[in-house]
N, C-alpha and C positions, 0 to 999 in steps of 0.2 A: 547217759549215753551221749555220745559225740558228733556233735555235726560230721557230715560230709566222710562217712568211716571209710577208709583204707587199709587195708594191711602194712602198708608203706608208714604210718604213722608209728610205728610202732619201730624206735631205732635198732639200727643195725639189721633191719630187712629190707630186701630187692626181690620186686616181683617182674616178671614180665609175660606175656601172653601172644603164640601167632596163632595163623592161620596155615594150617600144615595138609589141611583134606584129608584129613585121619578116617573122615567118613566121606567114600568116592564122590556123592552125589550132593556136599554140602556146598552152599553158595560161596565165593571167594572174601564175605566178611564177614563168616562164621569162624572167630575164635577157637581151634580145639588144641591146645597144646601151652600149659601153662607152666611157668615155674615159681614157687618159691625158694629163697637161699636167704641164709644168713651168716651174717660174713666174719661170725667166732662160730666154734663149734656151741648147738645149744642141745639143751635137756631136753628129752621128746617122751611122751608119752599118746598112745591112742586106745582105741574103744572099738571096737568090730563088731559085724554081724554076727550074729549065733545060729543063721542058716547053714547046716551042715554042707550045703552046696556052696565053696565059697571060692571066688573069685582069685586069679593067678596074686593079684595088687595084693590082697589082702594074707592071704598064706606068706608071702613075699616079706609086707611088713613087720605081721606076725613075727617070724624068723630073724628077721634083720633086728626088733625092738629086743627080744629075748637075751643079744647077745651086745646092742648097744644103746644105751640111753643116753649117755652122757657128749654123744659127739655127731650129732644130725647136723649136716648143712642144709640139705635143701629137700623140697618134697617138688616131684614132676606128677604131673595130672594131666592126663588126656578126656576130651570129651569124644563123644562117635564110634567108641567100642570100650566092650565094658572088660574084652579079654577076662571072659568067664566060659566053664566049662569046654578047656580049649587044652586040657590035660596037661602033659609034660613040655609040650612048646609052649603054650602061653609062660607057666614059672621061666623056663630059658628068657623068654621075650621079656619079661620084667626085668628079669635080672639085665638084659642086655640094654637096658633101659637107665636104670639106674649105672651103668659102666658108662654110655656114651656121656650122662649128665657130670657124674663125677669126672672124666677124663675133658668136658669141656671148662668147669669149674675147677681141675688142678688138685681134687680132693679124693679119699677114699670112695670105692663104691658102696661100701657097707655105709656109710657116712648121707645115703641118699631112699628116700623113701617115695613110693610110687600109688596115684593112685588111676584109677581109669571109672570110667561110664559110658555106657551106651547099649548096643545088642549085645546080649549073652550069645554064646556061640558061633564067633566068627573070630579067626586071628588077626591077630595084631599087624595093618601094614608099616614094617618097620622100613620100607624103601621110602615112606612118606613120613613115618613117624619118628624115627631118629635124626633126617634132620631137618625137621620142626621142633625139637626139643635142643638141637646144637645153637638153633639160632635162639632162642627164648633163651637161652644161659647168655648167650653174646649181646642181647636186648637188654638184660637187669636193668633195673632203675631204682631210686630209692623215692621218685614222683608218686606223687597220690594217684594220676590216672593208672598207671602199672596196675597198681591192686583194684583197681575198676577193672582193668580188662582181664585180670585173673577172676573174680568175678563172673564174669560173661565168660570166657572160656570155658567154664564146667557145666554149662547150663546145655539142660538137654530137650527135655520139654516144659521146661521152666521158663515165667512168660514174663520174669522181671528177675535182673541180679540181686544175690542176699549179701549186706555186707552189715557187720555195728562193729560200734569200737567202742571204748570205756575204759578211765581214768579212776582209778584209787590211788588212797594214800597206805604204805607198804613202810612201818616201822620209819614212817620222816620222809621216806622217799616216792616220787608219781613215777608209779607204772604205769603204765600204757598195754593193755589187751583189743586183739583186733581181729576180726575173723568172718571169712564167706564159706558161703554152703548152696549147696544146691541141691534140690529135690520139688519132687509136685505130686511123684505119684510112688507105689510100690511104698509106700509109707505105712511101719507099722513097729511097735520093735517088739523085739531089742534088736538093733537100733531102727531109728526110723529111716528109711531109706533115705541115704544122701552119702553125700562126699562133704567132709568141712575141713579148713584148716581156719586153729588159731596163733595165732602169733603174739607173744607179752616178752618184755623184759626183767622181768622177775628174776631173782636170784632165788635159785628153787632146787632144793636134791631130788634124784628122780623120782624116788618112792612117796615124795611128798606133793610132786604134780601129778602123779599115778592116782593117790588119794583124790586130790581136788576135782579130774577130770572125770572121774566115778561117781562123783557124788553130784556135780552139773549136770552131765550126762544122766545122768538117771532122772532127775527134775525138768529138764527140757524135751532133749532130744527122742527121750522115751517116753515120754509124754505128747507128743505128734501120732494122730493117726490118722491116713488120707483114705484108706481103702482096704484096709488091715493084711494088704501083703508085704512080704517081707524079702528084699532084695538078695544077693548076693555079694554084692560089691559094698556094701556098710563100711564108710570106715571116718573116724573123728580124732583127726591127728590137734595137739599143741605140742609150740615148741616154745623152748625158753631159754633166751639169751643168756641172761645173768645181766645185760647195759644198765638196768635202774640202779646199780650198786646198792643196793637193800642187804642188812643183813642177812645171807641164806636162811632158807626157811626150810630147818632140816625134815620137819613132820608134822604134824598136825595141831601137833601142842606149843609148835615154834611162834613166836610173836609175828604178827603179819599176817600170818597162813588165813585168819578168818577175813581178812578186808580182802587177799587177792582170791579166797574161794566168793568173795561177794559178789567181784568184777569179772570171774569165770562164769558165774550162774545168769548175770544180767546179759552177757554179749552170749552165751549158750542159749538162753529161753530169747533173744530178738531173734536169734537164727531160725529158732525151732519154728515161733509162731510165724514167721516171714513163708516156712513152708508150708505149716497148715492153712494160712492165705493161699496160698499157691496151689493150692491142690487140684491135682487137671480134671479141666472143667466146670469150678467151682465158682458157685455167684456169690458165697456167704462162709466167712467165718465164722467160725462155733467153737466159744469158750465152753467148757462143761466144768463147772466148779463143783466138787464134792465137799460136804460140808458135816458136820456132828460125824464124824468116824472115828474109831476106837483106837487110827494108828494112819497114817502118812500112807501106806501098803493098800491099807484096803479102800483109802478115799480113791486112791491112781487107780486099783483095779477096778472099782465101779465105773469110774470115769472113762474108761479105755475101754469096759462091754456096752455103753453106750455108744461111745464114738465110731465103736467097729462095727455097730449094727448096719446093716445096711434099709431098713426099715425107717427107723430113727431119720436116718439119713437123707432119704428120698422123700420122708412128709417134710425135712427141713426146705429140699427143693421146691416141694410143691407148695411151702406157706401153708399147709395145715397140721395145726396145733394137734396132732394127735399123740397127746401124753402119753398114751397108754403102752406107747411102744417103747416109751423111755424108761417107764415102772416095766415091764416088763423084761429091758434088759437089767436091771439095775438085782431083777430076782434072778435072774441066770449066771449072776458074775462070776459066784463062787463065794462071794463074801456073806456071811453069817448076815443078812437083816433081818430085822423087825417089821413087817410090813403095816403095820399098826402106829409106827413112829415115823415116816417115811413124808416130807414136803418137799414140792417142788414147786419151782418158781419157772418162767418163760421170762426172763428180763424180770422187771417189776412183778408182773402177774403172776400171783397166788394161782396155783390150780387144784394142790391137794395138801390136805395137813390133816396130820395123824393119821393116814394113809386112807382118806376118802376124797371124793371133790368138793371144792369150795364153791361159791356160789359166784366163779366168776362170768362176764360175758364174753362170748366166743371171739363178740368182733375185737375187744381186747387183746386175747390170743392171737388171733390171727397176726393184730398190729404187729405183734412185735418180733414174726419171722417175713416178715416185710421188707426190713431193715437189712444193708449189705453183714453187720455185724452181728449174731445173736448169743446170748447169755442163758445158757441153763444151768439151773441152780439145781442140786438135790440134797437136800439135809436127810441124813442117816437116822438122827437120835442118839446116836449110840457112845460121842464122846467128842472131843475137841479138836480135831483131827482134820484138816481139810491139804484137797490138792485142784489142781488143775488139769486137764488133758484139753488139747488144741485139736481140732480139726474140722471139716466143710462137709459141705454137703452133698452129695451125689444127684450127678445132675446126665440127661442126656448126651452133652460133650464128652463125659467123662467114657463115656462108651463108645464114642468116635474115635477118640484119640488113642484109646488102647485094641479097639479093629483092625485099625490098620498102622499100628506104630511100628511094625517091622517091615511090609511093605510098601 
Protein backbone atom coordinates (compact mmCIF):
# COMPACT_ATOMS: atom_id res chain seq x y z
CA UNK A 1 0.00 0.00 0.00
CA UNK A 2 1.24 3.71 -0.79
CA UNK A 3 2.11 6.38 1.39
CA UNK A 4 0.23 9.44 1.37
CA UNK A 5 -2.93 7.75 -1.16
CA UNK A 6 -4.79 10.05 -3.64
CA UNK A 7 -6.81 9.55 -6.32
CA UNK A 8 -4.74 12.03 -8.07
CA UNK A 9 -1.80 9.52 -8.15
CA UNK A 10 -3.20 7.61 -10.40
CA UNK A 11 -2.48 9.31 -14.05
CA UNK A 12 -4.78 10.76 -16.13
CA UNK A 13 -7.19 11.64 -13.17
CA UNK A 14 -8.48 15.31 -11.80
CA UNK A 15 -10.36 15.51 -8.78
CA UNK A 16 -11.67 18.38 -7.18
CA UNK A 17 -14.13 19.21 -4.25
CA UNK A 18 -16.46 22.51 -2.91
CA UNK A 19 -18.44 23.56 -0.67
CA UNK A 20 -21.80 24.11 -2.37
CA UNK A 21 -24.49 23.81 1.13
CA UNK A 22 -26.18 21.03 -0.57
CA UNK A 23 -27.30 20.57 3.22
CA UNK A 24 -28.92 24.09 4.36
CA UNK A 25 -27.59 23.99 7.77
CA UNK A 26 -23.80 22.85 6.98
CA UNK A 27 -20.87 24.99 8.21
CA UNK A 28 -19.05 27.00 5.16
CA UNK A 29 -15.92 24.29 5.44
CA UNK A 30 -17.95 21.50 4.92
CA UNK A 31 -17.09 19.88 1.57
CA UNK A 32 -20.23 18.48 -0.26
CA UNK A 33 -19.99 18.40 -3.78
CA UNK A 34 -17.09 16.38 -5.49
CA UNK A 35 -15.89 15.46 -8.82
CA UNK A 36 -14.02 12.81 -10.34
CA UNK A 37 -12.97 13.06 -14.37
CA UNK A 38 -10.63 11.49 -16.32
CA UNK A 39 -9.30 13.06 -19.22
CA UNK A 40 -9.72 9.79 -21.99
CA UNK A 41 -12.72 8.12 -21.93
CA UNK A 42 -12.20 5.08 -19.22
CA UNK A 43 -13.75 1.58 -18.63
CA UNK A 44 -16.32 1.55 -15.60
CA UNK A 45 -17.74 -0.94 -13.88
CA UNK A 46 -19.75 -0.74 -10.17
CA UNK A 47 -21.42 -2.91 -7.57
CA UNK A 48 -24.85 -1.62 -5.96
CA UNK A 49 -27.04 -2.14 -3.14
CA UNK A 50 -29.61 -5.04 -3.31
CA UNK A 51 -32.12 -2.92 -1.16
CA UNK A 52 -35.12 -3.08 -3.33
CA UNK A 53 -35.51 0.61 -2.07
CA UNK A 54 -32.95 2.26 -4.05
CA UNK A 55 -31.78 5.43 -4.34
CA UNK A 56 -32.38 8.10 -7.79
CA UNK A 57 -27.89 7.80 -8.14
CA UNK A 58 -28.04 4.30 -8.11
CA UNK A 59 -31.07 3.35 -10.62
CA UNK A 60 -29.41 6.25 -12.68
CA UNK A 61 -25.98 4.52 -12.69
CA UNK A 62 -27.62 1.18 -13.06
CA UNK A 63 -29.14 2.44 -16.56
CA UNK A 64 -26.32 4.53 -17.61
CA UNK A 65 -23.62 1.35 -16.90
CA UNK A 66 -26.07 -1.17 -19.01
CA UNK A 67 -25.74 0.96 -21.95
CA UNK A 68 -22.08 2.28 -21.55
CA UNK A 69 -18.92 0.81 -20.12
CA UNK A 70 -16.42 1.71 -22.41
CA UNK A 71 -16.69 5.67 -22.20
CA UNK A 72 -17.12 7.25 -18.48
CA UNK A 73 -15.49 10.49 -17.79
CA UNK A 74 -16.30 11.54 -14.71
CA UNK A 75 -18.25 10.45 -11.60
CA UNK A 76 -20.19 13.73 -9.50
CA UNK A 77 -20.77 12.79 -5.63
CA UNK A 78 -22.76 14.89 -3.40
CA UNK A 79 -22.54 14.60 0.42
CA UNK A 80 -26.05 16.13 2.55
CA UNK A 81 -28.69 14.43 0.54
CA UNK A 82 -28.83 11.09 -0.31
CA UNK A 83 -31.77 11.93 -3.10
CA UNK A 84 -33.54 8.71 -2.09
CA UNK A 85 -37.14 7.88 -2.18
CA UNK A 86 -37.74 11.17 -3.86
CA UNK A 87 -39.71 9.19 -6.89
CA UNK A 88 -39.60 10.52 -10.46
CA UNK A 89 -38.00 13.97 -9.70
CA UNK A 90 -35.06 12.91 -7.79
CA UNK A 91 -34.17 10.27 -11.33
CA UNK A 92 -34.84 13.89 -13.46
CA UNK A 93 -32.44 15.51 -10.70
CA UNK A 94 -29.67 12.96 -11.45
CA UNK A 95 -29.98 13.05 -14.58
CA UNK A 96 -29.90 16.76 -14.57
CA UNK A 97 -26.96 16.43 -12.82
CA UNK A 98 -24.97 14.34 -14.70
CA UNK A 99 -26.16 17.09 -17.94
CA UNK A 100 -24.71 20.26 -16.01
CA UNK A 101 -21.40 18.09 -15.24
CA UNK A 102 -21.06 16.83 -18.73
CA UNK A 103 -22.00 20.16 -20.44
CA UNK A 104 -19.30 21.83 -18.04
CA UNK A 105 -16.57 19.10 -18.98
CA UNK A 106 -17.52 19.48 -22.88
CA UNK A 107 -18.43 15.58 -22.81
CA UNK A 108 -21.55 13.28 -23.33
CA UNK A 109 -23.99 13.11 -20.40
CA UNK A 110 -24.30 9.38 -20.59
CA UNK A 111 -20.42 9.78 -20.37
CA UNK A 112 -20.95 10.84 -16.35
CA UNK A 113 -21.94 8.97 -13.32
CA UNK A 114 -23.60 10.29 -10.11
CA UNK A 115 -23.46 9.42 -6.70
CA UNK A 116 -25.20 11.21 -3.45
CA UNK A 117 -25.42 10.64 0.57
CA UNK A 118 -27.04 11.92 3.18
CA UNK A 119 -31.06 12.03 4.36
CA UNK A 120 -33.27 9.79 2.55
CA UNK A 121 -36.24 11.74 1.69
CA UNK A 122 -35.79 14.98 0.85
CA UNK A 123 -34.98 16.56 -2.97
CA UNK A 124 -32.20 17.47 -4.23
CA UNK A 125 -31.43 21.56 -3.97
CA UNK A 126 -30.33 21.89 -7.43
CA UNK A 127 -30.40 25.96 -7.02
CA UNK A 128 -27.36 25.15 -4.68
CA UNK A 129 -26.25 21.88 -6.11
CA UNK A 130 -25.64 22.49 -9.90
CA UNK A 131 -23.47 25.07 -9.35
CA UNK A 132 -21.48 23.55 -6.80
CA UNK A 133 -20.82 20.84 -9.22
CA UNK A 134 -20.03 23.66 -12.36
CA UNK A 135 -17.46 24.91 -10.21
CA UNK A 136 -15.79 21.45 -9.03
CA UNK A 137 -15.36 20.58 -12.98
CA UNK A 138 -13.75 24.28 -13.39
CA UNK A 139 -11.56 23.33 -9.92
CA UNK A 140 -9.91 19.73 -11.48
CA UNK A 141 -6.68 19.27 -10.52
CA UNK A 142 -4.41 16.54 -11.04
CA UNK A 143 -2.68 17.60 -7.20
CA UNK A 144 -2.68 14.96 -4.45
CA UNK A 145 -4.74 17.42 -2.20
CA UNK A 146 -7.74 17.48 -4.88
CA UNK A 147 -8.29 13.58 -4.02
CA UNK A 148 -7.90 14.49 -0.11
CA UNK A 149 -10.68 16.79 -0.50
CA UNK A 150 -12.83 14.42 -2.54
CA UNK A 151 -12.16 12.32 0.38
CA UNK A 152 -13.77 14.69 2.94
CA UNK A 153 -16.37 15.77 0.59
CA UNK A 154 -18.47 12.30 0.79
CA UNK A 155 -18.01 12.03 4.42
CA UNK A 156 -21.20 12.21 6.30
CA UNK A 157 -20.89 10.94 9.75
CA UNK A 158 -17.60 9.67 9.04
CA UNK A 159 -15.07 10.97 11.65
CA UNK A 160 -11.93 10.61 9.44
CA UNK A 161 -11.49 10.52 5.29
CA UNK A 162 -10.92 6.83 3.71
CA UNK A 163 -8.44 6.92 1.00
CA UNK A 164 -5.36 3.67 -0.11
CA UNK A 165 -3.56 3.44 -3.15
CA UNK A 166 -1.41 0.44 -4.39
CA UNK A 167 1.06 -0.25 -7.13
CA UNK A 168 1.44 -3.62 -9.09
CA UNK A 169 3.17 -4.94 -11.64
CA UNK A 170 0.67 -5.69 -14.75
CA UNK A 171 2.41 -7.88 -17.71
CA UNK A 172 5.95 -5.36 -17.34
CA UNK A 173 3.98 -2.52 -16.61
CA UNK A 174 3.09 -0.33 -12.83
CA UNK A 175 -0.34 0.30 -12.40
CA UNK A 176 -1.43 2.42 -10.13
CA UNK A 177 -4.99 1.76 -8.15
CA UNK A 178 -6.40 4.38 -5.97
CA UNK A 179 -9.63 4.91 -4.14
CA UNK A 180 -11.93 6.70 -1.09
CA UNK A 181 -14.96 5.62 0.55
CA UNK A 182 -17.10 6.65 2.92
CA UNK A 183 -19.34 5.03 5.45
CA UNK A 184 -19.55 4.46 9.47
CA UNK A 185 -22.94 3.48 9.81
CA UNK A 186 -26.01 1.68 7.83
CA UNK A 187 -23.34 -0.98 7.19
CA UNK A 188 -24.12 -4.33 6.28
CA UNK A 189 -24.33 -6.03 2.78
CA UNK A 190 -24.67 -6.54 0.03
CA UNK A 191 -23.02 -3.99 0.01
CA UNK A 192 -21.96 -2.52 3.02
CA UNK A 193 -23.18 0.96 3.26
CA UNK A 194 -20.85 3.47 1.50
CA UNK A 195 -20.22 5.40 -1.50
CA UNK A 196 -16.47 4.42 -3.14
CA UNK A 197 -14.77 5.34 -6.15
CA UNK A 198 -11.70 3.58 -7.48
CA UNK A 199 -9.59 4.83 -9.99
CA UNK A 200 -6.35 2.52 -11.90
CA UNK A 201 -4.76 2.81 -15.20
CA UNK A 202 -5.12 -0.50 -16.25
CA UNK A 203 -5.76 -1.47 -19.76
CA UNK A 204 -8.91 -3.62 -19.05
CA UNK A 205 -12.19 -4.85 -21.23
CA UNK A 206 -15.13 -4.09 -19.35
CA UNK A 207 -16.23 -7.69 -18.68
CA UNK A 208 -12.94 -8.19 -17.29
CA UNK A 209 -13.08 -5.40 -14.58
CA UNK A 210 -16.79 -6.34 -14.03
CA UNK A 211 -15.09 -9.71 -13.08
CA UNK A 212 -12.31 -8.31 -10.92
CA UNK A 213 -14.70 -5.87 -9.07
CA UNK A 214 -17.09 -8.92 -8.00
CA UNK A 215 -14.83 -10.70 -6.75
CA UNK A 216 -12.97 -7.69 -4.44
CA UNK A 217 -16.24 -6.68 -3.67
CA UNK A 218 -17.35 -9.58 -2.23
CA UNK A 219 -14.06 -10.21 -0.07
CA UNK A 220 -14.06 -6.63 1.31
CA UNK A 221 -16.71 -4.46 1.10
CA UNK A 222 -19.27 -7.37 1.89
CA UNK A 223 -17.37 -8.39 4.46
CA UNK A 224 -17.86 -4.96 6.70
CA UNK A 225 -20.67 -5.09 9.05
CA UNK A 226 -21.41 -1.98 11.44
CA UNK A 227 -24.87 -2.51 12.60
CA UNK A 228 -26.34 -4.99 10.02
CA UNK A 229 -28.50 -2.31 8.07
CA UNK A 230 -28.50 -1.82 4.80
CA UNK A 231 -28.59 1.53 3.07
CA UNK A 232 -30.18 2.60 -0.13
CA UNK A 233 -27.76 4.62 -1.87
CA UNK A 234 -24.84 1.49 -2.05
CA UNK A 235 -22.83 2.09 -4.72
CA UNK A 236 -18.80 0.91 -5.59
CA UNK A 237 -17.81 2.44 -8.82
CA UNK A 238 -13.90 1.69 -10.68
CA UNK A 239 -12.79 3.28 -13.56
CA UNK A 240 -10.04 2.40 -15.95
CA UNK A 241 -7.99 4.46 -18.00
CA UNK A 242 -6.09 2.17 -20.09
CA UNK A 243 -2.52 5.05 -19.26
CA UNK A 244 -0.37 2.04 -17.75
CA UNK A 245 -0.16 0.85 -21.56
CA UNK A 246 -0.43 -2.96 -20.34
CA UNK A 247 -1.32 -5.40 -22.55
CA UNK A 248 -5.40 -5.35 -22.34
CA UNK A 249 -6.46 -7.80 -20.19
CA UNK A 250 -9.43 -9.18 -22.17
CA UNK A 251 -10.80 -11.85 -19.19
CA UNK A 252 -9.78 -13.49 -16.45
CA UNK A 253 -7.57 -15.89 -18.04
CA UNK A 254 -5.73 -12.78 -19.63
CA UNK A 255 -1.94 -12.49 -18.39
CA UNK A 256 -2.00 -9.64 -15.71
CA UNK A 257 -5.62 -9.94 -14.72
CA UNK A 258 -4.34 -11.87 -11.36
CA UNK A 259 -1.59 -9.07 -10.09
CA UNK A 260 -4.20 -6.24 -11.03
CA UNK A 261 -7.28 -8.37 -9.07
CA UNK A 262 -4.31 -8.41 -6.19
CA UNK A 263 -4.15 -4.63 -6.30
CA UNK A 264 -8.10 -4.32 -6.41
CA UNK A 265 -8.55 -6.63 -3.32
CA UNK A 266 -5.71 -4.88 -1.12
CA UNK A 267 -7.00 -1.05 -1.91
CA UNK A 268 -10.96 -2.80 -1.60
CA UNK A 269 -10.36 -4.59 1.85
CA UNK A 270 -8.10 -0.94 3.25
CA UNK A 271 -11.42 0.83 2.39
CA UNK A 272 -13.60 -1.70 3.90
CA UNK A 273 -11.64 -2.08 7.27
CA UNK A 274 -11.08 1.85 7.39
CA UNK A 275 -15.13 1.74 7.67
CA UNK A 276 -15.51 -1.05 10.10
CA UNK A 277 -12.87 1.27 12.28
CA UNK A 278 -15.20 3.92 11.57
CA UNK A 279 -18.23 2.73 12.73
CA UNK A 280 -20.41 5.49 14.54
CA UNK A 281 -19.79 5.33 17.93
CA UNK A 282 -17.33 2.72 17.94
CA UNK A 283 -14.23 2.39 20.51
CA UNK A 284 -12.98 -1.09 19.00
CA UNK A 285 -12.25 -2.67 15.95
CA UNK A 286 -13.31 -6.37 15.52
CA UNK A 287 -11.48 -8.71 13.20
CA UNK A 288 -13.78 -12.02 13.19
CA UNK A 289 -11.68 -14.63 11.50
CA UNK A 290 -13.43 -17.75 10.52
CA UNK A 291 -11.31 -20.63 10.29
CA UNK A 292 -11.55 -25.00 9.49
CA UNK A 293 -14.69 -24.15 7.11
CA UNK A 294 -15.68 -26.47 4.26
CA UNK A 295 -15.76 -23.43 1.77
CA UNK A 296 -14.87 -19.46 1.66
CA UNK A 297 -19.19 -19.04 1.77
CA UNK A 298 -19.63 -20.47 4.92
CA UNK A 299 -16.38 -19.07 6.95
CA UNK A 300 -17.98 -15.14 5.63
CA UNK A 301 -21.39 -16.32 6.60
CA UNK A 302 -20.38 -17.36 10.14
CA UNK A 303 -18.43 -14.43 10.44
CA UNK A 304 -21.18 -11.86 9.28
CA UNK A 305 -24.03 -13.66 12.08
CA UNK A 306 -21.41 -12.91 14.54
CA UNK A 307 -20.73 -9.55 13.65
CA UNK A 308 -24.40 -8.49 13.10
CA UNK A 309 -25.24 -9.81 16.44
CA UNK A 310 -26.06 -7.17 18.37
CA UNK A 311 -25.22 -9.06 21.79
CA UNK A 312 -21.81 -10.01 20.64
CA UNK A 313 -21.53 -6.55 20.08
CA UNK A 314 -22.39 -4.83 23.12
CA UNK A 315 -20.34 -7.48 25.54
CA UNK A 316 -17.50 -6.26 23.06
CA UNK A 317 -18.36 -2.63 24.45
CA UNK A 318 -18.72 -3.58 27.76
CA UNK A 319 -15.11 -5.70 27.75
CA UNK A 320 -16.90 -8.81 28.86
CA UNK A 321 -15.75 -11.83 27.50
CA UNK A 322 -18.97 -13.33 27.15
CA UNK A 323 -18.39 -16.24 24.43
CA UNK A 324 -21.31 -17.66 24.79
CA UNK A 325 -22.98 -15.21 22.63
CA UNK A 326 -20.41 -15.67 19.97
CA UNK A 327 -21.13 -19.77 19.92
CA UNK A 328 -24.31 -19.00 20.01
CA UNK A 329 -24.50 -16.87 16.81
CA UNK A 330 -22.05 -18.88 15.18
CA UNK A 331 -25.27 -21.91 15.69
CA UNK A 332 -27.83 -19.57 14.22
CA UNK A 333 -25.85 -18.64 10.91
CA UNK A 334 -27.31 -21.22 8.84
CA UNK A 335 -24.16 -22.99 8.18
CA UNK A 336 -24.07 -26.88 8.89
CA UNK A 337 -21.62 -27.00 12.22
CA UNK A 338 -20.52 -29.45 14.40
CA UNK A 339 -20.73 -28.05 17.70
CA UNK A 340 -18.46 -30.73 19.09
CA UNK A 341 -15.49 -29.48 16.74
CA UNK A 342 -16.13 -25.89 17.37
CA UNK A 343 -12.72 -23.46 18.96
CA UNK A 344 -12.48 -20.13 19.78
CA UNK A 345 -10.04 -17.90 20.48
CA UNK A 346 -10.33 -13.96 22.04
CA UNK A 347 -6.96 -12.83 20.65
CA UNK A 348 -4.46 -15.53 22.04
CA UNK A 349 -6.96 -16.93 24.51
CA UNK A 350 -8.14 -20.34 24.17
CA UNK A 351 -11.73 -20.42 25.53
CA UNK A 352 -13.34 -23.38 23.93
CA UNK A 353 -11.92 -26.56 22.00
CA UNK A 354 -14.08 -29.26 20.88
CA UNK A 355 -16.86 -27.26 21.59
CA UNK A 356 -16.42 -27.08 25.74
CA UNK A 357 -14.47 -24.44 27.77
CA UNK A 358 -10.94 -24.52 28.36
CA UNK A 359 -9.51 -23.97 31.51
CA UNK A 360 -8.80 -20.36 30.91
CA UNK A 361 -8.64 -17.31 33.39
CA UNK A 362 -11.22 -14.59 33.08
CA UNK A 363 -8.81 -11.93 33.91
CA UNK A 364 -7.17 -13.12 30.68
CA UNK A 365 -10.31 -12.69 28.72
CA UNK A 366 -11.15 -9.71 29.94
CA UNK A 367 -7.46 -8.42 28.75
CA UNK A 368 -7.88 -8.70 25.56
CA UNK A 369 -11.33 -6.66 24.75
CA UNK A 370 -9.48 -4.08 26.65
CA UNK A 371 -7.45 -3.30 23.71
CA UNK A 372 -8.79 -0.41 20.95
CA UNK A 373 -8.25 -3.57 18.41
CA UNK A 374 -9.80 -7.08 19.12
CA UNK A 375 -9.32 -10.51 17.36
CA UNK A 376 -11.89 -13.30 17.33
CA UNK A 377 -11.04 -16.41 16.23
CA UNK A 378 -13.64 -19.35 15.58
CA UNK A 379 -12.31 -22.70 13.89
CA UNK A 380 -15.16 -24.72 12.42
CA UNK A 381 -13.48 -28.28 12.14
CA UNK A 382 -14.93 -28.85 9.23
CA UNK A 383 -12.20 -28.02 6.45
CA UNK A 384 -9.62 -25.48 5.28
CA UNK A 385 -11.63 -22.77 4.45
CA UNK A 386 -11.15 -19.55 6.25
CA UNK A 387 -12.47 -15.69 5.86
CA UNK A 388 -12.62 -12.48 7.59
CA UNK A 389 -15.53 -10.09 8.28
CA UNK A 390 -14.58 -6.54 9.89
CA UNK A 391 -16.58 -4.68 12.27
CA UNK A 392 -17.00 -2.76 15.93
CA UNK A 393 -18.60 -2.63 18.61
CA UNK A 394 -21.93 -1.24 19.67
CA UNK A 395 -21.52 1.34 22.00
CA UNK A 396 -23.82 4.17 23.60
CA UNK A 397 -22.82 6.75 20.95
CA UNK A 398 -23.88 4.58 18.53
CA UNK A 399 -27.47 5.38 19.64
CA UNK A 400 -26.90 9.07 19.97
CA UNK A 401 -25.99 9.63 16.70
CA UNK A 402 -28.72 7.65 15.04
CA UNK A 403 -31.53 9.63 17.57
CA UNK A 404 -31.10 12.39 16.24
CA UNK A 405 -29.26 12.23 12.91
CA UNK A 406 -32.13 13.60 10.96
CA UNK A 407 -32.85 16.31 13.27
Amino acid sequence: MLDNPSLTLVPGFRAAAVHARVKASSPPEKLDVAVVASDTHAVAAGVFTTNRVKAAPVSYDQTILARNTAGIRAVVINSGNANAVTGAQGLADAHTTAEVAAAALGVEADSILVMSTGVIGQMLPLDRLLPGVTAAVNALDPAADAGHRVARAIMTTDTFPKEAAARVTVAGRTVTLAGVAKGAGLSAPHMATLLSVIVTDVAIRPAALRAALEDAAGRSFNCVTVDGDMSTNDTLLVLANGRAGNPVIDDPDSPGYTEFLDGLRQVSAALARMIARDGEGATKFVTIRVTGAPSWDVARQVGLAVGNSSLVKTALHGEDANWGRVLCAVGYSGAEVDPTRLALWFDEVQLVRDGAPTDYQEADAHATLTKPEVLIRIDLGQGDAEAEVWTCDLSYDYVRINADYRT
